[in-house]
ROROLO-245966 format. One record per atom (N, C-alpha, C): atom name; residue number from 1; residue in one letter; x, y, z. Coordinates in steps of 0.1 Angstrom, whole numbers, plus 5000, padded with zeros to 4 digits. Layout:
+------+-----+------+------+------+------+
! atom ! seq ! type !   c1 !   c2 !   c3 !
+------+-----+------+------+------+------+
!   CA ! NUM !    A !    X !    Y !    Z !
...
+------+-----+------+------+------+------+
***
This chain:
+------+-----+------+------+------+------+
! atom ! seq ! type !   c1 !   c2 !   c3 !
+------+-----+------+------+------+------+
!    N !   1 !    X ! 8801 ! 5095 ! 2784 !
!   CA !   1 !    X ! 8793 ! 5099 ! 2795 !
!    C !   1 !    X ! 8798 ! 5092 ! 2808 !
!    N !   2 !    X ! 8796 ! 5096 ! 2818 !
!   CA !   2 !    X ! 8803 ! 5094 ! 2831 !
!    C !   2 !    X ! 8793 ! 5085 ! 2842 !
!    N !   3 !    X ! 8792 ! 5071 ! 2843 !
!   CA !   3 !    X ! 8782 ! 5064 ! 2847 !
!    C !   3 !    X ! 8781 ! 5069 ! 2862 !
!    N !   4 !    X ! 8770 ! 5065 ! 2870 !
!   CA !   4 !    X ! 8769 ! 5071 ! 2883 !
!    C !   4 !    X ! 8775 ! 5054 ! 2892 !
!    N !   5 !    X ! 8780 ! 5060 ! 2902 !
!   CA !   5 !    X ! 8785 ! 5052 ! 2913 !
!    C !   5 !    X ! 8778 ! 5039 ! 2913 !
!    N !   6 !    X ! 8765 ! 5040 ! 2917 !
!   CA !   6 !    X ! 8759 ! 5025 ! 2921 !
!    C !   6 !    X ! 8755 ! 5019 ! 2900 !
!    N !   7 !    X ! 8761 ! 5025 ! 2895 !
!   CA !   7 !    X ! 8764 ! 5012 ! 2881 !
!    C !   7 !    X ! 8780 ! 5011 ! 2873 !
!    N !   8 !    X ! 8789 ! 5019 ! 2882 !
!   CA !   8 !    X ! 8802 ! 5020 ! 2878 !
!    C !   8 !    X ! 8801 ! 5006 ! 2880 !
!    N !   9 !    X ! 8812 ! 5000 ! 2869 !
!   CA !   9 !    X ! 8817 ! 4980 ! 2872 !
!    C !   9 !    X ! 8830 ! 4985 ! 2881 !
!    N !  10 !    X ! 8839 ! 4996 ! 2878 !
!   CA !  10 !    X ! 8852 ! 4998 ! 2890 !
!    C !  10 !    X ! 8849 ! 4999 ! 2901 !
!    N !  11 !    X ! 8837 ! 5003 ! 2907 !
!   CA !  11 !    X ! 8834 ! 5003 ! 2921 !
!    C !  11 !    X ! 8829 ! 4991 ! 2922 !
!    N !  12 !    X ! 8837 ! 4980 ! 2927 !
!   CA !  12 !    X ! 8827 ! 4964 ! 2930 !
!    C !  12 !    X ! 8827 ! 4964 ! 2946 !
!    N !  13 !    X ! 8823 ! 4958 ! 2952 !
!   CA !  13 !    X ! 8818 ! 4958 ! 2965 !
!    C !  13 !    X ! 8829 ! 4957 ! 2973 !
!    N !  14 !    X ! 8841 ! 4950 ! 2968 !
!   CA !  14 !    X ! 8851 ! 4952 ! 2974 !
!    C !  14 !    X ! 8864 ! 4959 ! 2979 !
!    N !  15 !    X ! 8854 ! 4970 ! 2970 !
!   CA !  15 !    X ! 8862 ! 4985 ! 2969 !
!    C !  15 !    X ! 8855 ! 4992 ! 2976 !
!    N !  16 !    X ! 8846 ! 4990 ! 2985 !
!   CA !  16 !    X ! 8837 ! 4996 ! 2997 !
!    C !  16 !    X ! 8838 ! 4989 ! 3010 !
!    N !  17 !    X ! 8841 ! 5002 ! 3017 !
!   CA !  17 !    X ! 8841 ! 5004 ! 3031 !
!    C !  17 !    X ! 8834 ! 4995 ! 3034 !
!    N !  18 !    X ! 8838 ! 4985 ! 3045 !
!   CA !  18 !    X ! 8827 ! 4974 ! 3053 !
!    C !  18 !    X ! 8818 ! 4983 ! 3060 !
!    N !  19 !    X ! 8821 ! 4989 ! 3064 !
!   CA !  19 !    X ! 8812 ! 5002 ! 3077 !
!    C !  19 !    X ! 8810 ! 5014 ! 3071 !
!    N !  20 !    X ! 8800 ! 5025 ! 3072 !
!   CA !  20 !    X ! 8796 ! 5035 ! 3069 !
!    C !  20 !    X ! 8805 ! 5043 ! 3076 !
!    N !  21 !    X ! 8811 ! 5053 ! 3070 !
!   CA !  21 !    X ! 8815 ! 5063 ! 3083 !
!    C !  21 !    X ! 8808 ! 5069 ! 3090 !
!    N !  22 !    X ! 8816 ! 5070 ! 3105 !
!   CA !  22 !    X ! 8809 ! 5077 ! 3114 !
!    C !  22 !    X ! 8813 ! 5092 ! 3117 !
!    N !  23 !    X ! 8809 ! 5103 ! 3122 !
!   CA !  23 !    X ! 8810 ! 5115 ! 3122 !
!    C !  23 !    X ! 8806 ! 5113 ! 3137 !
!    N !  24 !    X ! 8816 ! 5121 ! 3147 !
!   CA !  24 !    X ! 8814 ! 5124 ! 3158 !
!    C !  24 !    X ! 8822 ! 5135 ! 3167 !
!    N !  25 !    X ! 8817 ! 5145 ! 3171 !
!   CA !  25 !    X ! 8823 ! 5159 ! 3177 !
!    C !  25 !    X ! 8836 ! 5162 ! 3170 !
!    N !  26 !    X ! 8848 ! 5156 ! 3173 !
!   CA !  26 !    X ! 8863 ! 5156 ! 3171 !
!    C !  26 !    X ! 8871 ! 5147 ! 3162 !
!    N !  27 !    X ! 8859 ! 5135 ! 3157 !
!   CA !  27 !    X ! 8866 ! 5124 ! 3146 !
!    C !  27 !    X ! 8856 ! 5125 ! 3135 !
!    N !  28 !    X ! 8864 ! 5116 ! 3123 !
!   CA !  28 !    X ! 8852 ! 5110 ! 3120 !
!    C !  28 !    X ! 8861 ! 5099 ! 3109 !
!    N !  29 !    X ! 8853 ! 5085 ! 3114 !
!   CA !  29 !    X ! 8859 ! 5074 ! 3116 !
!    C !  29 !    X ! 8852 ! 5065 ! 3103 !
!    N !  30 !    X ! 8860 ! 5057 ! 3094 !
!   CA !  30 !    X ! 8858 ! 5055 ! 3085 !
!    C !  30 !    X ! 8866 ! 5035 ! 3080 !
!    N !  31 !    X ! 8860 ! 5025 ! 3086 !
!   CA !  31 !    X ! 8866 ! 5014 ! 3090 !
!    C !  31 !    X ! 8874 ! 5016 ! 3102 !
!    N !  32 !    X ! 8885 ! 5013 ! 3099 !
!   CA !  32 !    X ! 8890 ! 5009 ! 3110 !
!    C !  32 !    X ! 8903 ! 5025 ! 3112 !
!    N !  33 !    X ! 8902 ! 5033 ! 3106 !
!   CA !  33 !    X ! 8908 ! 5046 ! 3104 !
!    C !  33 !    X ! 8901 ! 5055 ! 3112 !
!    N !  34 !    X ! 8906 ! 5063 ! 3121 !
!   CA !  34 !    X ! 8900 ! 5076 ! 3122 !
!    C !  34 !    X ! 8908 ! 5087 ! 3119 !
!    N !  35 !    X ! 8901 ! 5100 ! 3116 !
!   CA !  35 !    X ! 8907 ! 5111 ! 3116 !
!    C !  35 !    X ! 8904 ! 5124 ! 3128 !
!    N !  36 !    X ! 8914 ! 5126 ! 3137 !
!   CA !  36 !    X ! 8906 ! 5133 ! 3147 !
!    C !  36 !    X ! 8916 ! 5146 ! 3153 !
!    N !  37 !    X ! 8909 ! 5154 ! 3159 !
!   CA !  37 !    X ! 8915 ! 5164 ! 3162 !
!    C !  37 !    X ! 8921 ! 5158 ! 3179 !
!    N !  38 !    X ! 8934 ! 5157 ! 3178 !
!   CA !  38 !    X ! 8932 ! 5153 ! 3194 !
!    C !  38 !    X ! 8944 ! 5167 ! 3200 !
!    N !  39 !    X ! 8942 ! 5162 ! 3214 !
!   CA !  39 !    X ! 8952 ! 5170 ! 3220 !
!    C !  39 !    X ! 8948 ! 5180 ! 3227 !
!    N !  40 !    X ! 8935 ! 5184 ! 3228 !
!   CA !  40 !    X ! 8932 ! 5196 ! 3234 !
!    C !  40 !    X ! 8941 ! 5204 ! 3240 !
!    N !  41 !    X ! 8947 ! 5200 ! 3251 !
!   CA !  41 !    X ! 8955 ! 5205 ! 3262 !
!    C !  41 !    X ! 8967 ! 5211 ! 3257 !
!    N !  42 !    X ! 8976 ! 5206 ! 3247 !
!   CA !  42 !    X ! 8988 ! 5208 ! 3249 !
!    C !  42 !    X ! 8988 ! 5221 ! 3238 !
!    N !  43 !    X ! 8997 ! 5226 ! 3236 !
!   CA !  43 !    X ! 9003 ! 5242 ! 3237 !
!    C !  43 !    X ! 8997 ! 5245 ! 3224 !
!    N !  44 !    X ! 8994 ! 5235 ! 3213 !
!   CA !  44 !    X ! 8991 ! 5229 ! 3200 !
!    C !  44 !    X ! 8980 ! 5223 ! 3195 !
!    N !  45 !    X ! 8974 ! 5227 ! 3184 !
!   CA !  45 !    X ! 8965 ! 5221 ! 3185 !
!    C !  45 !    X ! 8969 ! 5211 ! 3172 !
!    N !  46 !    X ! 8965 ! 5196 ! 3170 !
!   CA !  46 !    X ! 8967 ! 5186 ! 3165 !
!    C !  46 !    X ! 8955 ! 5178 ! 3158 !
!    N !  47 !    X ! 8958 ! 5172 ! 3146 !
!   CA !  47 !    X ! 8951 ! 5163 ! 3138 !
!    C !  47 !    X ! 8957 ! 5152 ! 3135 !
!    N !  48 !    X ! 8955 ! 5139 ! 3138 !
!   CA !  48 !    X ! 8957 ! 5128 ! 3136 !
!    C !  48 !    X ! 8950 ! 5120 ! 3126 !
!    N !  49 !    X ! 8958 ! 5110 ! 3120 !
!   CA !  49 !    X ! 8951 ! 5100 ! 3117 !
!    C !  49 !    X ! 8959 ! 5085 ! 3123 !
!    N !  50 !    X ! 8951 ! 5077 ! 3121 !
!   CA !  50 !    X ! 8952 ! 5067 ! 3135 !
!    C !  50 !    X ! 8945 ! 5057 ! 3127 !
!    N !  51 !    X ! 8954 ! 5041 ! 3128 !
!   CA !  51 !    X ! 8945 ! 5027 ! 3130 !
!    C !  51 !    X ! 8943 ! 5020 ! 3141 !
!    N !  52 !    X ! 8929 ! 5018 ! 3139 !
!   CA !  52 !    X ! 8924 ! 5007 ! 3154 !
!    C !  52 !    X ! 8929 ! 4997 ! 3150 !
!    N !  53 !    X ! 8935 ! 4990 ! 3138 !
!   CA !  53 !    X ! 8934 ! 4977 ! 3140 !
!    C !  53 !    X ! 8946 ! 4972 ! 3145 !
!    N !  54 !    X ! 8962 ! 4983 ! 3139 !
!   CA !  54 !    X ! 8975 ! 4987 ! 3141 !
!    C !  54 !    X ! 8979 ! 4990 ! 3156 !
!    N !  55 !    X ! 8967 ! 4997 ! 3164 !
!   CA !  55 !    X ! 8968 ! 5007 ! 3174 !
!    C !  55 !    X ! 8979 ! 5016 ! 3170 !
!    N !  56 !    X ! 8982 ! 5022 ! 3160 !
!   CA !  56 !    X ! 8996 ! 5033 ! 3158 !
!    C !  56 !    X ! 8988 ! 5046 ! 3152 !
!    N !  57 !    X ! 8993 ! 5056 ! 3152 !
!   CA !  57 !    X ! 8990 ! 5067 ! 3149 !
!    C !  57 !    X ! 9000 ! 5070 ! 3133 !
!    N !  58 !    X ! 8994 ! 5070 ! 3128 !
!   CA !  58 !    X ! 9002 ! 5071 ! 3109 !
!    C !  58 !    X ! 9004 ! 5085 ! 3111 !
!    N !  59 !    X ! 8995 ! 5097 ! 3106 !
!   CA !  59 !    X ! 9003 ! 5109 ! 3106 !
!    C !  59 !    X ! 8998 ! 5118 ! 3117 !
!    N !  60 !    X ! 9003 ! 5126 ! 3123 !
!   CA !  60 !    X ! 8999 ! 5140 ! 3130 !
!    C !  60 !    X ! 9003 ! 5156 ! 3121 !
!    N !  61 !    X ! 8995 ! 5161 ! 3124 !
!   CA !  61 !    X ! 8993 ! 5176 ! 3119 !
!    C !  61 !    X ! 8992 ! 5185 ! 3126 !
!    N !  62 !    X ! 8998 ! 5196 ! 3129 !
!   CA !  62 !    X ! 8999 ! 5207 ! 3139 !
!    C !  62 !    X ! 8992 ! 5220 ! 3131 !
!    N !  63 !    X ! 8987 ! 5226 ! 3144 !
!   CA !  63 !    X ! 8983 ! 5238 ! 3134 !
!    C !  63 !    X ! 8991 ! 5248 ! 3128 !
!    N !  64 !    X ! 9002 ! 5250 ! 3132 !
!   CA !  64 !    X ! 9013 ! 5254 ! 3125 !
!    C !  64 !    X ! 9018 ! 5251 ! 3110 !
!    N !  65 !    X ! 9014 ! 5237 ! 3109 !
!   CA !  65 !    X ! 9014 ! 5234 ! 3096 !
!    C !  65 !    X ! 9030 ! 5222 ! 3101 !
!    N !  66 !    X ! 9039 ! 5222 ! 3111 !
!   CA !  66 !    X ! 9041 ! 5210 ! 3113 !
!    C !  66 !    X ! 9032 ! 5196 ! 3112 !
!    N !  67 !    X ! 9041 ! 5185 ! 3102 !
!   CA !  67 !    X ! 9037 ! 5176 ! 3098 !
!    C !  67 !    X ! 9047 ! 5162 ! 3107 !
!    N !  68 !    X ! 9044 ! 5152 ! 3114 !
!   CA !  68 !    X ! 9052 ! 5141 ! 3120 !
!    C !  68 !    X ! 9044 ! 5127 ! 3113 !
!    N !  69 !    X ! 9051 ! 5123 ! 3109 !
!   CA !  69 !    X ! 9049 ! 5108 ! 3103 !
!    C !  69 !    X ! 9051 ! 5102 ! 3111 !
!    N !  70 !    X ! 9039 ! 5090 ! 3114 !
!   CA !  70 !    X ! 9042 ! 5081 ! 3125 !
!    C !  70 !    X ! 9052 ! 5067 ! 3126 !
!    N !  71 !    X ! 9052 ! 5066 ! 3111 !
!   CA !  71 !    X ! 9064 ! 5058 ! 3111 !
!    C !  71 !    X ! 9062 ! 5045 ! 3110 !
!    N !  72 !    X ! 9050 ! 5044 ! 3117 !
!   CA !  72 !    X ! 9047 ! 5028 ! 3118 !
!    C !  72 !    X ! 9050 ! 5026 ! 3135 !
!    N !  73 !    X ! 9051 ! 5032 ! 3139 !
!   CA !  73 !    X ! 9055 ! 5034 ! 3154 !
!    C !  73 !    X ! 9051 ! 5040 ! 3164 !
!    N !  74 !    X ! 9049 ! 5049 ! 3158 !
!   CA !  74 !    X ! 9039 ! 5060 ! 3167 !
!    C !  74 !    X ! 9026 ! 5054 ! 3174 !
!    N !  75 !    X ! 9023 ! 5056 ! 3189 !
!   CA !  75 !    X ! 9012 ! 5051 ! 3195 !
!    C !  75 !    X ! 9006 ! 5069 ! 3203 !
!    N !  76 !    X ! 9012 ! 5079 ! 3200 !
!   CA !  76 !    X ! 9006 ! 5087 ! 3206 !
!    C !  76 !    X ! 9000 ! 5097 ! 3198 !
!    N !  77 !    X ! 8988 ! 5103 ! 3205 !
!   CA !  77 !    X ! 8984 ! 5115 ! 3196 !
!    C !  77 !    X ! 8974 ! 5104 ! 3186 !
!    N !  78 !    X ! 8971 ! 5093 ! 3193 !
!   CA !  78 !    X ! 8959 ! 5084 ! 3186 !
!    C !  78 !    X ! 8947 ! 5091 ! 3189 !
!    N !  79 !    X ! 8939 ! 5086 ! 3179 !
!   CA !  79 !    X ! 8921 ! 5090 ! 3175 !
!    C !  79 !    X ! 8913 ! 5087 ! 3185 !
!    N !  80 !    X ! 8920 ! 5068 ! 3184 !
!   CA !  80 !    X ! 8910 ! 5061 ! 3195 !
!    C !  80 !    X ! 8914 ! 5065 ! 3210 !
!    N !  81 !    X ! 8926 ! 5071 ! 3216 !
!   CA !  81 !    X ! 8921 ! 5075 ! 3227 !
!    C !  81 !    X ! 8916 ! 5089 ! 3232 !
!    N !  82 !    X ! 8908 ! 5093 ! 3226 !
!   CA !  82 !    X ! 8897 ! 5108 ! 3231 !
!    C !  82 !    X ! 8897 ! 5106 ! 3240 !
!    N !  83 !    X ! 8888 ! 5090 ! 3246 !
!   CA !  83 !    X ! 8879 ! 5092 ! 3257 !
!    C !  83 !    X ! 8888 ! 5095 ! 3271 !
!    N !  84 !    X ! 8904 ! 5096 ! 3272 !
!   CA !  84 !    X ! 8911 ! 5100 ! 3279 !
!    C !  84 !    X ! 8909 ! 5115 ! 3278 !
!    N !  85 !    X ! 8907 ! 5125 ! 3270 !
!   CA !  85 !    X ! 8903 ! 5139 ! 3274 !
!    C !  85 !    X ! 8917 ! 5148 ! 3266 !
!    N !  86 !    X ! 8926 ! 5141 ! 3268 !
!   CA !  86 !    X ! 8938 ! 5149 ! 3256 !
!    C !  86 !    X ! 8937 ! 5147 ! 3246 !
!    N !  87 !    X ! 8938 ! 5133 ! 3239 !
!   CA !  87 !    X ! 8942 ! 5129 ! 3226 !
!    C !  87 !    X ! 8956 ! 5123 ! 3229 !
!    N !  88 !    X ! 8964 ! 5124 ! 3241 !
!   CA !  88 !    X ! 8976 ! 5128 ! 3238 !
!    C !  88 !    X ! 8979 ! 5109 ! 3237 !
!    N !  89 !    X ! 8972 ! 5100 ! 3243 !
!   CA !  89 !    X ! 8976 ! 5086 ! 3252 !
!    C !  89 !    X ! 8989 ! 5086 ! 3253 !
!    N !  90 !    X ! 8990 ! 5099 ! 3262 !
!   CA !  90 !    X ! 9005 ! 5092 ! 3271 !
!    C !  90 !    X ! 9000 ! 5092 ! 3286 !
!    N !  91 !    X ! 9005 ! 5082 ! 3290 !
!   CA !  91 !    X ! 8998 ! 5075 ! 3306 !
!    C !  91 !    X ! 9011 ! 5078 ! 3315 !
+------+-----+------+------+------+------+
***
């Protein structure tokens, strides 16, 4: 039989998320990760995933079904900056 979550022993507490995820219009953010649609503007529309703690942008997703790996480098097409209105944080 298949035990339920809150009595699995493999789920120990520190196999859980410090923070609850959040859900909000274009992301939804899950510790220190978000996943968000950014970009409005440009020709494309895009999904990112992004670390706040990193500030780098890990993968991007085009609707085309282009995929760009951030590499560990990538700072654009981050989650955390929406509140700029593109997605794009290029300044």
């Amino acid at each position: 039989p298949t035990q339920s979550p809150s009595t699995d022993p493999s789920l120990s507490p520190s196999k859980v998320p410090s923070t609850s995820p959040t859900l909000r219009g274009d992301f939804l953010q899950i510790g220190d990760w978000r996943l968000a649609h950014v970009c409005e503007t440009c020709g494309r529309s895009h999904f990112s995933i992004s670390s706040q703690a990193n500030g780098k942008t890990s993968e991007i997703f085009r609707d085309d079904g282009v995929h760009h790996s951030g590499s560990g480098v990538r700072t654009d097409f981050h989650g955390f900056d929406l509140s700029r209105g593109d997605g794009t944080g290029l300044t």
